[in-house]
N, C-alpha and C positions, 0 to 999 in steps of 0.2 A: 282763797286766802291772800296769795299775793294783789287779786283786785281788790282789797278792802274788804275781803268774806260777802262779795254782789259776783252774780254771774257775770264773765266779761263779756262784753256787747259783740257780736260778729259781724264779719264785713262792715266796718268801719273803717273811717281812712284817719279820723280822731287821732290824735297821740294820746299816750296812754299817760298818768297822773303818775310823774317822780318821785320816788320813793326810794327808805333806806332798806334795808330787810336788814333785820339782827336776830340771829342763831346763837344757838352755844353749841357742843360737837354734837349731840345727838341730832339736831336740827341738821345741820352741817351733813352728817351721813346719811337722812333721807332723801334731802336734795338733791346732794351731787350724784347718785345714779340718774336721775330721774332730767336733770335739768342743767343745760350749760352755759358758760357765762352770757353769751351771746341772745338764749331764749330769756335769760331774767331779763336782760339789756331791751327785750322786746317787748319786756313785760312790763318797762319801765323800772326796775330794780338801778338805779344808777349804784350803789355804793352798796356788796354784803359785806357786815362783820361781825364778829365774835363777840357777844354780850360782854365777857370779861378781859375785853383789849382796852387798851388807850383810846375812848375815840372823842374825837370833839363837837362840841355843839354845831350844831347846822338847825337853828331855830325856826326856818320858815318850809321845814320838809316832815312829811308824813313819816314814821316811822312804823315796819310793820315784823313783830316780834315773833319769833318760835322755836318754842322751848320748851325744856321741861319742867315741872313747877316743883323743884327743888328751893331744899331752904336756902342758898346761895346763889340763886336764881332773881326768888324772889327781893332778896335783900339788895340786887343791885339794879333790879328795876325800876324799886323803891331809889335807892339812889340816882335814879335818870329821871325820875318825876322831879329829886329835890333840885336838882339841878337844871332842869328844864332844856334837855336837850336836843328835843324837838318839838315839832309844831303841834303834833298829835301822836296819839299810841293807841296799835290795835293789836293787845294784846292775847296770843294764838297761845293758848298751850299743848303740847305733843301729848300726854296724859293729864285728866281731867284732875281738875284743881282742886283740893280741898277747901274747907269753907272757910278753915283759920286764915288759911295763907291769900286768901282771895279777900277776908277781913284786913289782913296786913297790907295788902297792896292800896285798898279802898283810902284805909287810914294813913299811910304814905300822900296819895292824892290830893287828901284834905289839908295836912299839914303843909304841902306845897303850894296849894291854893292852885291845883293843877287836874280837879275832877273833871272839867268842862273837856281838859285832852284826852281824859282816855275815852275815845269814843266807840270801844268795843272790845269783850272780854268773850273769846270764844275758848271751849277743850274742841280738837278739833279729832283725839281718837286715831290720834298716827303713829302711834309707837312699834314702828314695822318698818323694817326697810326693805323696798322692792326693787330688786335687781333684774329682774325680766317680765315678762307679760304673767308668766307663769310660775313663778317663782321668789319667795320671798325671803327675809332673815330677822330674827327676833332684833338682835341690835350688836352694834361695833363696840361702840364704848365700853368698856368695863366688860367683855364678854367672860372672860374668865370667870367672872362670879358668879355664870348661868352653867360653865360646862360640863361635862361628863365627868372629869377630875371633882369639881365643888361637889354633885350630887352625891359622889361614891366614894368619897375620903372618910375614912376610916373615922376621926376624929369630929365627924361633923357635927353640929350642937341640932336642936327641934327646929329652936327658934334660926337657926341659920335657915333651914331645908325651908321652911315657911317663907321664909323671907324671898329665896328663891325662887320657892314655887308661884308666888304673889308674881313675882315679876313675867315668869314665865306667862302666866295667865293674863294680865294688863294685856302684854303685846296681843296675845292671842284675841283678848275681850276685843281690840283697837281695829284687828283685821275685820273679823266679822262685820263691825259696825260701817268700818267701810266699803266691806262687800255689800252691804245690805240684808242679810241675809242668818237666818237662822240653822245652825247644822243640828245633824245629827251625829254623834259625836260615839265612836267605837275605840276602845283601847284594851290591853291585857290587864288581870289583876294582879294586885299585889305587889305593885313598885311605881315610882315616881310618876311612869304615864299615868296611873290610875288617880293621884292624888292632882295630877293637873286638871284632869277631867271633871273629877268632882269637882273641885273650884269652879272651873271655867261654868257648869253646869247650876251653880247656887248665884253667880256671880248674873249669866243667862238672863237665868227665872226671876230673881229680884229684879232688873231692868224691865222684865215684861210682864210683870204684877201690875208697875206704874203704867197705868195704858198712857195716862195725859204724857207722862214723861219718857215714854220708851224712846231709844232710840233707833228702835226698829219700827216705827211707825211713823207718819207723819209723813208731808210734802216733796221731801228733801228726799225720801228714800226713793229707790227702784222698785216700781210698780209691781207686785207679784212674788215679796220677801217670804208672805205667805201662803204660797201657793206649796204644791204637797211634791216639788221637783226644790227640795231642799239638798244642800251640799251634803254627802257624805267626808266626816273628818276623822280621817284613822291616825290616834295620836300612839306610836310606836316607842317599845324603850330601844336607846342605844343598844342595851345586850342583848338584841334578837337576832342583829347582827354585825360579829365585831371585823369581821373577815374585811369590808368593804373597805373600811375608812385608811385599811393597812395597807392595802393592795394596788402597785405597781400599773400603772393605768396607761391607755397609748390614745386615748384622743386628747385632740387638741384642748380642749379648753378644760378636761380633766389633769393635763399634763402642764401648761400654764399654771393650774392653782395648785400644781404640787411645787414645782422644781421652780417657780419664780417669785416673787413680792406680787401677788395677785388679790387685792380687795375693792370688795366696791363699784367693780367692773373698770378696774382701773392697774394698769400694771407699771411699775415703776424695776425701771434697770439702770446699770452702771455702766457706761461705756467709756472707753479708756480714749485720752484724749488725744492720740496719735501709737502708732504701731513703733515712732523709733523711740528707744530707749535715752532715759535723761541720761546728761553729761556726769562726771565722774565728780560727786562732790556737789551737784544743784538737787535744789530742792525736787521730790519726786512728783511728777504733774498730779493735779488734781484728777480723779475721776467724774466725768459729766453723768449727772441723773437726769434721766428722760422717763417721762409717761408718757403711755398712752392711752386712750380712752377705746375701750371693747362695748360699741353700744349696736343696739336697736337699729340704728343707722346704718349702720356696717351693714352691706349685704354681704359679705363675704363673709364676715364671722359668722351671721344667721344663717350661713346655707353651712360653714365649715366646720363652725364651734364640737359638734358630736363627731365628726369625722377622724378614720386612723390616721396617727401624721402622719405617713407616708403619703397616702392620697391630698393633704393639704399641702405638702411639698412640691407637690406635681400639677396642683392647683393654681400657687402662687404664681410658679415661674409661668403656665399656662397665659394667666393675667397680664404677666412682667410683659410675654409674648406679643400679646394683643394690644396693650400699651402703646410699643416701640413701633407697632407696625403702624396703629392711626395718629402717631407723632412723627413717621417717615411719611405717612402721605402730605400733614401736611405741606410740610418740609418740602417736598416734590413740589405739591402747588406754587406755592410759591415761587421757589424757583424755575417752573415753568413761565411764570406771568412777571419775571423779573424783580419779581419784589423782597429780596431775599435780606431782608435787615429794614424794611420800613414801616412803619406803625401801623398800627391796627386801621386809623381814619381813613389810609389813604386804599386800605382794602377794600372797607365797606364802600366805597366811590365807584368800584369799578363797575363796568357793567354787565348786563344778566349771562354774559358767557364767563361770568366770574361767579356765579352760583353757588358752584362747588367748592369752589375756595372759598367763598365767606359763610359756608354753610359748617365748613370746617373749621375756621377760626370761630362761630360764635359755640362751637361746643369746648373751647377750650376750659374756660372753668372746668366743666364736667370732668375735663381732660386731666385736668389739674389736680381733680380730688378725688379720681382714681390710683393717679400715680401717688398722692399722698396714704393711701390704703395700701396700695403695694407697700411702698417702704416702710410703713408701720407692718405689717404681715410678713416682710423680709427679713425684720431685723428681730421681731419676737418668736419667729419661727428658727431664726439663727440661731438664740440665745436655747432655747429648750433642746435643740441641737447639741448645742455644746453638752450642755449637761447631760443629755441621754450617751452621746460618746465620752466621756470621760466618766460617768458612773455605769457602764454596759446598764441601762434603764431596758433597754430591748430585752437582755438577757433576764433578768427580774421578773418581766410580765411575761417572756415564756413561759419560764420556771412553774413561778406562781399559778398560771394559767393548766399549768400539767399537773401540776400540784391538786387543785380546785376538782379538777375532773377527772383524775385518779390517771390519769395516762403515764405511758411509759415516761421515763425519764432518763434522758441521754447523758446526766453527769448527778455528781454525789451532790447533796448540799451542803456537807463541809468544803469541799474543792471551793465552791463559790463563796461560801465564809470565809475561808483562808487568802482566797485570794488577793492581794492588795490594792491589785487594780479595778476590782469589780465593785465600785461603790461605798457610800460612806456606812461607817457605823450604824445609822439608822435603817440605810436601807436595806443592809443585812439583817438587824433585829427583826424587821420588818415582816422579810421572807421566813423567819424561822417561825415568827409570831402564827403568821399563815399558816405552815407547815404542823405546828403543834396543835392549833383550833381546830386543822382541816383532817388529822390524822384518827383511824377509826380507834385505834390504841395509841396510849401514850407510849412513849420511847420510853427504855427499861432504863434503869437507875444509872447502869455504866455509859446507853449512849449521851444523856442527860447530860453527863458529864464532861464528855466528849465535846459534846456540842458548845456546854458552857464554857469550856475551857476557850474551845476557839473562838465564841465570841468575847469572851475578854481580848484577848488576843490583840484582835482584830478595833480594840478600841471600845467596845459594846457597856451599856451600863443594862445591868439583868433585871432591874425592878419591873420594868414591864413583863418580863416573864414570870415573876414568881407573881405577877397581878393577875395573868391568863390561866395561870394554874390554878389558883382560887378560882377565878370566874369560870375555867369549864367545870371542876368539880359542882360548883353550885348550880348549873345549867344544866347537868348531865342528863337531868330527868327531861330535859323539853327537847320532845320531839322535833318539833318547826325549827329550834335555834339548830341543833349538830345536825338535822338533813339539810338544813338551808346552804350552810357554809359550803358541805359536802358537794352542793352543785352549782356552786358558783363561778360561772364560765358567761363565756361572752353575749350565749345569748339573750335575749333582750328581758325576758319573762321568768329568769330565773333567781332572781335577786329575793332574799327571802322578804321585803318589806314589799316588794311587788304579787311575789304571790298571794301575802295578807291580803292585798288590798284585791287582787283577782277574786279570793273565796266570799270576799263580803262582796264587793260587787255583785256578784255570779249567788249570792246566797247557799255556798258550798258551807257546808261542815269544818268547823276550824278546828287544829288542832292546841290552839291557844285559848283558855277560857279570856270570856272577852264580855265586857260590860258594855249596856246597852242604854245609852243615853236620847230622848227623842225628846224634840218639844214644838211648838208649847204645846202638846196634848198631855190630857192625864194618866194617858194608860197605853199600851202599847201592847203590842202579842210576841213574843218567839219561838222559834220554829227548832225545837232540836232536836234531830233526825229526825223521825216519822211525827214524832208525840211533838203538841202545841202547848208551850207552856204560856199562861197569860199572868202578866203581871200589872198591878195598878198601884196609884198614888193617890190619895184624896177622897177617894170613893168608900161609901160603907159598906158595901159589899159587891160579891161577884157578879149579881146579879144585873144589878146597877153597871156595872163594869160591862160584862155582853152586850148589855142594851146601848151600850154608848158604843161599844165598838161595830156592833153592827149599823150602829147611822153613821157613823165618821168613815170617812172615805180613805182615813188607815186600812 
């Protein structure tokens, strides 16, 4: 996309054709994980900006757009064609464009006398934002309208859930398309997983009716979308397991996106702008915002990110160690060879018994941007520090953790309620929330009260409790949800979204009814317990149905 939607040419020494890039935030949030300012700089991107900023014509430059094809969108792209603000437009949409709003655009063009610039009109199927190799996020913007609060509010309207489920599903449709790849697709019945499924599942089928127009076929894709090592995709509800999202967590990069401003792979902190305190009557100093970027790059977060902090505390300074000790060597050299304050030139001059020493200065760069990972790793490992001492965070994921796996417990959970030093309001709501999901009987009517009482107390707002109170009565019947919670402990395979995905992998026996989506074939077999149930689509009969499943390599 950013080469003009052509593959970019490799091993070329060419410079690359200048260009502007314009985003709106969605654009904006799939980028910035992915891409920094320096690799668009490489990519020729001289100037990104914000579709709806001030920006001024630059007439003799490419312009390279991506966005979503909203009606505010559209309307002010139309406005850069009347204005003629650049030299060309190759306009990228993040979700695929409708035919009105792709007529409004045409018709903008023409009334500008401006068709010849738009020299390209791609949907490019990217409504996903990926944060790691492995790992991805429906969307930033607006997420509220997608979350667990919008699905499950009391007051919801059809046409709201739809609207959401719509979206939910786009992203989803966007992923595949850019995997290449067609799933097969597993989820429980009878709640919003099930209704994403179906969508995502009609939404499929109609793309691969159109064989000329699929966008699972053709050139472009990866060789083998069709081959029978298709993705399994287990679309899970929230309430299978609410234990997780509560609970008190000690790795690193778990404990970053609790207790700091952590999105996007990108953390943003407050740091005070000296330790002595303003004079008596001046203005109070500004606090300094610093980011930092947690990427792919980092070898240190890739190796630390899962790790308990304690071990990445012992990590860092391990680092800080080996740091200082190849910034004393060089430092030695040097002043062995008398050079102790002279430029770099007159290093590389010396001769081959100066080896060592210029072997040592040309790693400084390296040097240099190790020690800049230090101090990024110093100071964000500082900060979550703070926080876990001043809210006992240790104390919390003990607790929680004894709690989860029924072990003794060496103090009351009101003591730590009542407490004042142990954590904010939430974090206590937290634990209790735990405590009440994870308990095989509810507390009796007086301790309820007990409890409520002290979380008021303590600052506490009870709506989330009297929401969990609902929600386990409605659950009570599912097995997989109240054992799940019951053994959720640190080891790796016990998380109840992990063992779903174990029983379908492993083609275990589930105790969640679970709907079985497969394509593109017509028919499909399942297996429950001993007996084979076969189910078909399209077919007249069963008979017709055997016969196709015995030649199909289902």
């Amino acid at each position: 996309m950013l080469n003009f939607n052509a593959a970019p040419l490799k091993n070329t020494a060419a410079e690359p054709v200048w260009k502007v890039l314009i985003y709106d935030r969605f654009g904006q949030d799939i980028i910035s994980p992915l891409l920094s300012v320096k690799e668009l700089r490489d990519m020729g991107i001289t100037l990104h900006l914000l579709l709806h900023s001030d920006r001024d014509p630059i007439p003799d430059v490419p312009a390279v757009y991506f966005v979503m094809p909203t009606e505010e969108n559209i309307d002010r792209i139309c406005q850069d064609l009347r204005n003629q603000l650049y030299e060309s437009y190759f306009l990228n949409f993040i979700s695929a464009i409708s035919r009105s709003k792709l007529e409004d655009v045409a018709s903008a063009a023409l009334a500008a006398n401006a068709v010849a610039q738009v020299t390209k009109v791609y949907d490019q199927y990217l409504n996903f934002i990926t944060l790691e190799d492995d790992m991805f996020t429906l969307c930033h913007q607006n997420k509220e309208l997608i979350s667990y609060h919008a699905i499950n509010r009391a007051d919801i309207q059809d046409t709201d859930m739809e609207a959401i489920m719509d979206t939910i599903v786009d992203s989803l449709f966007c992923f595949f398309v850019t995997l290449g790849a067609v799933p097969i697709i597993r989820c429980p019945r009878g709640n919003a997983a099930e209704m994403v499924a179906v969508k995502l599942d009609k939404k499929l089928r109609e793309n691969l009716r159109d064989a000329r127009n699929s966008l699972f076929t053709g050139e472009n894709m990866a060789a083998g979308q069709f081959s029978f090592q298709r993705p399994l995709f287990v679309l899970a509800d929230r309430n299978v397991d609410m234990a997780t999202p509560l609970h008190h967590t000690w790795t690193y990069q778990a404990l970053i996106h609790d207790v700091l401003d952590y999105e996007l792979n990108r953390v943003v902190m407050e740091e005070g702008a000296g330790p002595e305190p303003s004079p008596a009557g001046a203005r109070p100093k500004k606090k300094n915002r610093k980011t930092y970027d947690l990427t792919a790059a980092d070898k240190f977060w890739q190796k630390h990110k899962g790790s308990p902090f304690p071990e990445v505390a012992e990590s860092v300074q391990e680092e800080l160690d080996t740091y200082r000790a190849q910034e004393d060597e060089v430092k030695r050299l040097k002043c062995i060879m008398g050079l102790e304050g002279e430029d770099e030139g007159a290093i590389s001059m010396l001769s081959d018994n100066t080896a060592k020493l210029t072997s040592a200065v040309s790693s400084l760069p390296e040097l240099l941007e190790k020690k800049r990972l230090i101090d990024l790793h110093t100071n964000v490992a500082t900060a979550v520090l703070n926080h876990i001492k001043s809210r006992k965070l240790d104390v919390y994921f003990e607790y929680e953790e004894k709690l989860m796996s029924k072990s003794t417990l060496d103090k009351s959970l009101l003591d730590i309620i009542s407490d004042p030093d142990a954590g904010t309001p939430e974090d206590k709501m937290r634990l209790f929330l735990i405590y009440y999901i994870t308990a095989q009987q509810a507390p009796s009517e007086s301790d309820l009260e007990q409890y409520k009482t002290a979380l008021l107390d303590a600052g506490c707002d009870l709506s989330p409790l009297n929401y969990i109170k609902q929600w386990k009565v409605m659950n009570s019947g599912s097995q997989l949800v109240m054992e799940g919670v019951k053994n959720l402990v640190l080891k790796q395979h016990n998380l109840p979204v992990t063992r779903i995905l174990d029983n379908l992998m492993e083609m275990k026996s589930n105790p969640v009814s679970v709907c079985v989506y497969v394509f593109p074939f017509r028919g499909f077999q399942v297996k429950h317990g001993k007996k084979v149930v076969y189910g078909c689509s399209e077919l007249s009969n069963a008979a017709q149905f055997t016969k196709q499943v015995r030649r199909s390599p289902v």
